[in-house]
C-alpha positions as MATLAB code, in Angstrom:
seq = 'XXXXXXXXXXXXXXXXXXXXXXXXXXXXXXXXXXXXXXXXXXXXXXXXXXXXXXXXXXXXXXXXXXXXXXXXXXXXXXXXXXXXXXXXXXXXXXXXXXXXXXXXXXXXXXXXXXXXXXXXXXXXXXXXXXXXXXXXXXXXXXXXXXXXXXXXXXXXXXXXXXXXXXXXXXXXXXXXXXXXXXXXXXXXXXXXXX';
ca = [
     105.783   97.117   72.662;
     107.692   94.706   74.373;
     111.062   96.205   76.691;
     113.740   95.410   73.767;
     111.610   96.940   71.095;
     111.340  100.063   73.541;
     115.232   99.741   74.065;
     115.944   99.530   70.365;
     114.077  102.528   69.992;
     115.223  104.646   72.930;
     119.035  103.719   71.733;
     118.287  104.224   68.448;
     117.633  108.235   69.415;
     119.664  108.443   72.510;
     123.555  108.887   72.588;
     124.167  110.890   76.091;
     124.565  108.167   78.617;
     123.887  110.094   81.375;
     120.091  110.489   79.649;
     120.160  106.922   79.055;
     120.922  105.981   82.803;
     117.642  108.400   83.447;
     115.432  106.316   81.391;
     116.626  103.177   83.107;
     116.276  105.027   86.058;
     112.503  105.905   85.835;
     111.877  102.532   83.790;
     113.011  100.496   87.201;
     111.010  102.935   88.933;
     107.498  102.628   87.333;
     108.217   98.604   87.390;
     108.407   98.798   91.130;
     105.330  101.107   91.479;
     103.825   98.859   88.765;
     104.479   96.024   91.064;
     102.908   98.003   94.296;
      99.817   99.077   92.325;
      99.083   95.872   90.704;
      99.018   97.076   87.632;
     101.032   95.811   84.408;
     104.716   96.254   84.829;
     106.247   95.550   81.496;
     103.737   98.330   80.291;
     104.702  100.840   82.897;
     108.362   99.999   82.450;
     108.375  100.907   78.764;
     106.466  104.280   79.591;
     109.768  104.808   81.890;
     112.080  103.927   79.309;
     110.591  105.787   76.861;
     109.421  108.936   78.140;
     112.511  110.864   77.184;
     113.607  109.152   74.337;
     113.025  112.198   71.818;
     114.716  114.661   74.035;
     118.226  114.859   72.347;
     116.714  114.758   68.491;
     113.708  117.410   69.994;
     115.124  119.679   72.495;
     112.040  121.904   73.381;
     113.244  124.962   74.811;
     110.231  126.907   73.765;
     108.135  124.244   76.104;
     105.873  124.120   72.827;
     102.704  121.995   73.595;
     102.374  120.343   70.567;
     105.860  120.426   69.091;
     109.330  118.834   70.017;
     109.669  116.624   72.780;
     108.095  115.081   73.877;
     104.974  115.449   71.505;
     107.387  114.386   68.612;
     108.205  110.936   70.671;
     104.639  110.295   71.272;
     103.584  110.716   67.303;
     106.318  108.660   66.451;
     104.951  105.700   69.163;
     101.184  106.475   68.118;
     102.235  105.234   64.411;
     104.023  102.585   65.874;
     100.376  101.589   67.470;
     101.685  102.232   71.278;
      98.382  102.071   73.678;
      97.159  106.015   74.062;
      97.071  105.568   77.664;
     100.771  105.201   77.766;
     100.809  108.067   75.259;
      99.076  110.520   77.094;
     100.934  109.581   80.092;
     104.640  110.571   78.509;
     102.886  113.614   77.388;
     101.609  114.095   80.543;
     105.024  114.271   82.505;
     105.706  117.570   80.367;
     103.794  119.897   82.525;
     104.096  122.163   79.482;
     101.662  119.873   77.601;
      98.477  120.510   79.660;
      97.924  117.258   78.924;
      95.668  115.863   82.184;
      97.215  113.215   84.426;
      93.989  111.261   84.503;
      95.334  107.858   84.927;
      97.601  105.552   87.757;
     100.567  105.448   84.746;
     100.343  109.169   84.127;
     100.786  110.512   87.894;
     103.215  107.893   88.285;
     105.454  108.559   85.578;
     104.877  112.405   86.505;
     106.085  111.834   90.377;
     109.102  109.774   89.651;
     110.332  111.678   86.936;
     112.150  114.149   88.640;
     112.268  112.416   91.795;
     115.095  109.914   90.500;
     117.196  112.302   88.446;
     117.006  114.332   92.038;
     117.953  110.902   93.842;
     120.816  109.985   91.705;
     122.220  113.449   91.744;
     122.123  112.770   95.499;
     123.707  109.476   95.406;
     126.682  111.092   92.753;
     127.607  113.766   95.788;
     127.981  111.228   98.395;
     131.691  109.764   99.071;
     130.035  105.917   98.663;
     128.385  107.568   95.312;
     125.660  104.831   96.289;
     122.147  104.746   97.335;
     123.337  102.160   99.507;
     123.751  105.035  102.592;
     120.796  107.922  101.328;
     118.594  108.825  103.523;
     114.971  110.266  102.930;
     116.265  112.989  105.838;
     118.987  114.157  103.502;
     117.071  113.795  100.433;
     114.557  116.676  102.136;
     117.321  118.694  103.362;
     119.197  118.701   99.659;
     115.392  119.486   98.133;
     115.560  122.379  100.310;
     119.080  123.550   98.557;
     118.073  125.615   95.222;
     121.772  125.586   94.560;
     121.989  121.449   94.328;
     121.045  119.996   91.293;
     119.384  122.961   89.740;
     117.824  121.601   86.623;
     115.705  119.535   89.264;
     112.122  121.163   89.681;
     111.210  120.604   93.164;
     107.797  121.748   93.002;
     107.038  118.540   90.410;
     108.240  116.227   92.718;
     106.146  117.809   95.637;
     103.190  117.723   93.304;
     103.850  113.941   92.274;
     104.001  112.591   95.357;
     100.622  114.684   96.099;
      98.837  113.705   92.857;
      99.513  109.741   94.045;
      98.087  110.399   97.343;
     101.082  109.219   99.394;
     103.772  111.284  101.579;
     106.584  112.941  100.130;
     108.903  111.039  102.608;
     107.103  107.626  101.634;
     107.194  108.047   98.586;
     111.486  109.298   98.458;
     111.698  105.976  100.343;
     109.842  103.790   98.438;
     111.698  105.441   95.292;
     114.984  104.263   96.727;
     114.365  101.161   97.741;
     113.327  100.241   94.523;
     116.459  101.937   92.709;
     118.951  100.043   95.348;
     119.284   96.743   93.556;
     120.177   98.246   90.168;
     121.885  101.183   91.263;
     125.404   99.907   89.479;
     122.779   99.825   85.935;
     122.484  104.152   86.495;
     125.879  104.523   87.259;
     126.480  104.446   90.578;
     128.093  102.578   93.948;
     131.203  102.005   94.079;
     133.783  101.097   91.232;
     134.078   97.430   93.236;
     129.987   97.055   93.035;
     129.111   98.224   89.624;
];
């Protein structure tokens, strides 16, 4: 699936723009740790863009395995003939699924997940509302804050950063340096940058 098939797709089930500035979010993400690993970026990309796409039509508040979203998203891609690797990875950043992160796309997709939508909430509160200025320091110190952010689950992006084998302060920094350049794409910096 090439990246405007996956947008096509993701716009075709996505109106919130705040969801859709997620999925750009983790899509630059995975291209950048793509890029680190060596491993295919346009392929990891789409996994980012896609991985929520089903969320608004599928809401799964039950946290059903095999039902809603994002198990709805990934039948849908299966019968559109997307590679089961990238498959099992969306499923696979649903804890919910007990679907194994077995693979480099998988725990990737898993630890930047919630790690950007934490980043940009960061970014939002600042007065620059940039990236430009975050620190990892303050990133901690606002993961330590149950209050900020709430819908955040801090324990998945302790465990992501684990399950890739790197520090959690490497890998908050590595996470922003690749969101910098396109931060004005996810809604934020300043009205004069974006």
């Amino acid at each position: 699936m090439t990246r405007d098939e996956a947008l096509e797709l993701m716009h075709e089930y996505t109106e919130s723009d705040a969801l859709r500035k997620h999925m750009y979010s983790v899509e630059i993400a995975m291209r950048a740790c793509a890029r680190k690993a060596g491993a295919d970026e346009e392929a990891w990309a789409t996994v980012g863009l896609l991985h929520d796409f089903d969320y608004e039509r599928f809401p799964n508040e039950a946290l059903s395995a095999t039902e809603e979203h994002p198990s709805e998203g990934v039948r849908l891609l299966r019968e559109r003939g997307y590679p089961e690797e990238l498959c099992a990875a969306i499923l696979g950043h649903a804890q919910f699924t007990g679907v194994a992160r077995d693979t480099a796309v998988a725990k990737t997709l898993f630890a930047v997940d919630e790690l950007c939508g934490f980043l940009v909430a960061c970014a939002l509160v600042r007065p620059s509302r940039s990236l430009a200025d975050l620190t990892v320091k303050s990133v901690k110190k606002k993961l330590k804050g149950k209050g900020f952010a709430r819908g955040v689950n801090r324990e998945d992006v302790v465990q992501g950063a684990e399950e890739l084998g790197v520090a959690l302060e490497e890998h908050i920094q590595f996470i922003i340096e690749a969101l910098r350049p396109e931060e004005a794409r996810i809604g934020l910096g300043s009205p004069a940058e974006g």
